[in-house]
C-alpha positions, 0 to 999 in steps of 0.5 A, spaced: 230 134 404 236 138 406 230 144 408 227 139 412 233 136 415 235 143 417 228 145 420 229 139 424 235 140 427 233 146 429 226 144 432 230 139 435 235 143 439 230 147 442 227 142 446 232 143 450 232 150 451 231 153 458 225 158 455 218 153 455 214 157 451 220 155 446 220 148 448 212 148 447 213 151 441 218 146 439 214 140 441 207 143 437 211 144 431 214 136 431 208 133 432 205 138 426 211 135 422 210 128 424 203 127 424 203 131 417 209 129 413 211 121 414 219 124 411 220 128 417 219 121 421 226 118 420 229 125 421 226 127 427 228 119 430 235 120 426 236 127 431 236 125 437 229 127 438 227 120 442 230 121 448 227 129 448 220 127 448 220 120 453 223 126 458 217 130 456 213 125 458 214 126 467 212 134 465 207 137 469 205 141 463 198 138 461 201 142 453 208 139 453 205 131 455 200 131 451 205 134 445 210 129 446 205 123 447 202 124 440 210 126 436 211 119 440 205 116 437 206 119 429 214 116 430 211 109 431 207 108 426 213 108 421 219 108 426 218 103 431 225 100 431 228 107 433 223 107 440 224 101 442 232 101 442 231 109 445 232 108 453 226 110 457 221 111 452 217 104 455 218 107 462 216 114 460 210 111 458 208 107 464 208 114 468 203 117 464 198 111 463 200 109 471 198 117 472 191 117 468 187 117 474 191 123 478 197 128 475 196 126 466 194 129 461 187 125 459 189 125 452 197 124 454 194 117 457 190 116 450 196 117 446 201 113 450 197 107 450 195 109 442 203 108 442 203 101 445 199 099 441 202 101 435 209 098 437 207 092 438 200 091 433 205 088 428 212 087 431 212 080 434 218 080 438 217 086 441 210 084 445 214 079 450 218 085 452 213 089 453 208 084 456 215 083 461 213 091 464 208 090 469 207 097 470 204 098 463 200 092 463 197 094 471 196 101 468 192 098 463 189 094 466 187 100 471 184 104 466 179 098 464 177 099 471 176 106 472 171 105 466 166 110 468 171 115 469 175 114 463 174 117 456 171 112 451 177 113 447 182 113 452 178 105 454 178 102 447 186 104 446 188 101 452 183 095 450 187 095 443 194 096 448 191 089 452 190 086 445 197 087 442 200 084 449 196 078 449 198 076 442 204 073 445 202 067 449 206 067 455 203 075 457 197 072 459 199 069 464 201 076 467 195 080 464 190 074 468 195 074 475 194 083 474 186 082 474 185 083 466 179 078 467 175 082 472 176 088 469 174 086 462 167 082 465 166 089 468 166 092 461 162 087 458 157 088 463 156 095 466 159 099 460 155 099 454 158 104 450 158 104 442 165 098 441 167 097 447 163 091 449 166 088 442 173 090 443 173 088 450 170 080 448 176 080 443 181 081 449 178 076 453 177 072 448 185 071 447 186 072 455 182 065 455 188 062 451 192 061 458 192 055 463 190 059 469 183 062 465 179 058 468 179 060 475 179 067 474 173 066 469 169 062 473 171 068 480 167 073 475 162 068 472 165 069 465 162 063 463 156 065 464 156 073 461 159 069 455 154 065 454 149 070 455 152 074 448 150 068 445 143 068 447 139 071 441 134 075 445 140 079 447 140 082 442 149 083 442 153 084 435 156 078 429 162 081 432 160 080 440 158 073 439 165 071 435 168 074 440 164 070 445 165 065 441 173 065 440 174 065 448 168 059 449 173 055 444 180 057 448 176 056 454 175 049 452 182 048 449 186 050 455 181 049 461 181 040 460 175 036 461 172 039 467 171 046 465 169 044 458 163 040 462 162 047 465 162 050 459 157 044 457 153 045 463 152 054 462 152 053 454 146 049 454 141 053 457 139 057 451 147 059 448 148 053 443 142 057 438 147 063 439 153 058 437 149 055 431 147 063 429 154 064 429 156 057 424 151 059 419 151 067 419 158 069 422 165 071 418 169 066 416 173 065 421 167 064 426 163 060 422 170 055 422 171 057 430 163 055 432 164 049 428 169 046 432 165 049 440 159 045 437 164 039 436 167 040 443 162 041 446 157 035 444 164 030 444 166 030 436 172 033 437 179 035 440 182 040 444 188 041 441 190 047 438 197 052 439 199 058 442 196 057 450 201 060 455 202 058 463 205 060 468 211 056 467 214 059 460 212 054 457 207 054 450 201 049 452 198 048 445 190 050 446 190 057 444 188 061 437 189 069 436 183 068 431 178 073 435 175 080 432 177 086 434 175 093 432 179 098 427 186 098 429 188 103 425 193 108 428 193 115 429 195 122 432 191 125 438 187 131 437 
C-alpha cells in the first residue's frame, strides 16, 4: 500500500508539471489506476488530485479532458463525497457538457455526464445541489436535442444524467422550465435507436411528476405519443409501454381532473388494450402502476400519491419514482 501511496503522490505532482507530455502522461496513467484498482481511489482523492483534474477539464487538449474526465468518472464510483466538497468539480463539468456541440472532447462530454450520473445514482442529498446547476441541466437538455449529432452513448448518459436529477421532486420543475419535455418526445419520436426510446420514456415518466407537466406535455402532444407506445400495433418494448405507462399515471396524479379527462379522451382510442397488456404481462411494479391508470381512468380511484414538486418548492403529493430505466451501471470512458 505504501508503494501505491508513493506512485501516487508522484503521479499526482506532475499534474502540475510545466511539460505537458508530463502532464498527459501522468493523467493516463491515474485514469489507468483508478479504472483498474479501486485501492488507489481514495489515495488518488486523499492527494489532492480533485482540484488537478477539475482544472484539466477547461483544456483544449482533446487527450488531457478526456483523461481527467474519465479519472473523475472512476473516483465517483467509490469517492463521491471527496468530488462533492472539492470546488469546482460541478463548474468543470458544466463547461465540458455545455461545450458538447463546439470545443469538448465527445468522449470528455460522455464521461462528464457519466459522472452526473454517478454522484447523484445513489446519494439523495446531493440531487437538489445538482438540480440547482442550471448550466448543467441546460447542457443536458441540449445534448438530447442535437440528438442526430450526438453519439448514442453520449445521449443515454445524459438521459441516465437527467434521470438522477429528476429523482428529486423539486428539480422538475427546472428541467420542464429548461425545455426537457420537448426534447424527450423529440427522442422518443425521431430517434429509434436501440435503448434510447425506453431510457428517454423513464425520464419522461418522472418529469410527469411536476405540476407544471401538464402544459408542456400538451405543447408537444405528449399525451398523444404516450398513447401511442401503448397501442399494440406499435410494436414498442414491456419496458417502453411501463414507462408510458408510469408517466400517464403521474400525468393523472398531478394534472387535476381536467388533464385526467384529457388523458381519458386520447387513451380510449386504442391504448387501454396497451394498458391492459401492461397489468397482465408487465414486471411487477407496472402491473401495480397499470391497475391503478385503469382505476383512474374508468373513475375507481384517486389521485393521490408522493413526491410531486411545484414551482413553489413545495412537495404536492401526486408523484412515483417507480419508472424503468435501462442498466445503470457506471463506468470508464474508452
Amino acid at each position: 500500500m505504501e508503494a501505491k501511496r508513493r506512485t501516487v503522490r508522484n503521479l499526482v505532482s506532475k499534474l502540475s508539471s510545466v511539460s505537458e507530455p508530463a502532464r498527459i502522461d501522468a493523467l493516463s496513467q491515474l485514469r489507468m489506476m483508478t479504472k483498474q484498482d479501486p485501492e488507489t481511489r481514495p489515495i488518488i482523492a486523499e492527494s489532492g488530485a480533485i482540484p488537478y483534474l477539475s482544472e484539466t477539464l477547461y483544456s483544449s487538449s482533446h487527450s488531457s479532458q478526456e483523461n481527467a474526465a474519465a479519472t473523475l468518472l472512476n473516483l465517483s464510483i467509490t469517492e463521491k463525497e471527496p468530488l462533492m466538497s472539492t470546488r469546482g468539480v460541478l463548474d468543470g463539468i458544466a463547461h465540458v457538457i455545455s461545450h458538447h456541440n463546439t470545443t469538448s472532447s465527445a468522449a470528455a462530454v460522455q464521461s462528464s455526464a457519466a459522472v452526473i450520473h454517478s454522484l447523484l445514482s445513489s446519494v439523495d442529498e446531493y440531487r437538489p445541489l445538482v438540480g440547482s446547476k442550471r448550466e448543467i441541466v441546460y447542457a443536458l437538455v441540449d445534448i438530447l436535442r442535437c440528438h442526430v449529432s450526438s453519439p448514442p452513448r453520449t445521449i443515454k448518459d445524459a438521459l441516465k444524467a437527467l434521470f438522477a436529477i429528476a429523482l428529486h421532486p423539486l428539480n422538475r420543475f427546472t428541467m420542464v422550465n429548461l425545455s426537457v419535455v420537448p426534447a424527450l418526445f423529440s427522442l422518443v419520436v425521431k430517434d429509434g435507436r436501440v435503448g434510447i426510446v425506453e431510457d428517454a420514456t423513464a425520464v419522461i415518466a418522472q418529469v410527469a411528476g411536476c405540476e407544471e407537466s401538464a402544459d408542456a406535455f400538451r405543447k408537444v402532444s405528449g399525451v398523444g405519443v404516450l398513447t401511442d407506445l401503448l397501442d399494440l400495433a406499435t410494436g414498442a418494448s414491456m419496458r417502453s409501454k411501463e414507462n408510458a405507462v408510469s408517466a400517464l399515471l403521474n400525468l393523472v396524479r398531478c394534472g387535476g381532473e381536467k388533464v385526467a379527462d384529457d388523458v381519458r379522451d386520447v387513451v380510449a382510442f386504442g391504448a387501454l388494450d396497451g394498458i391492459a397488456d401492461v397489468r397482465d404481462k408487465g414486471s411487477s411494479k407496472g402491473k401495480s402502476k397499470a391497475t391503478e391508470l385503469l382505476k383512474l381512468l374508468l373513475g375507481n380511484g384517486n389521485r393521490n400519491g408522493n413526491g410531486c414538486g411545484n414551482r413553489n418548492g413545495n412537495v404536492v403529493l401526486c408523484s412515483d419514482d417507480g419508472s424503468s430505466f435501462g442498466s445503470l451501471q457506471n463506468h470508464d470512458s474508452e
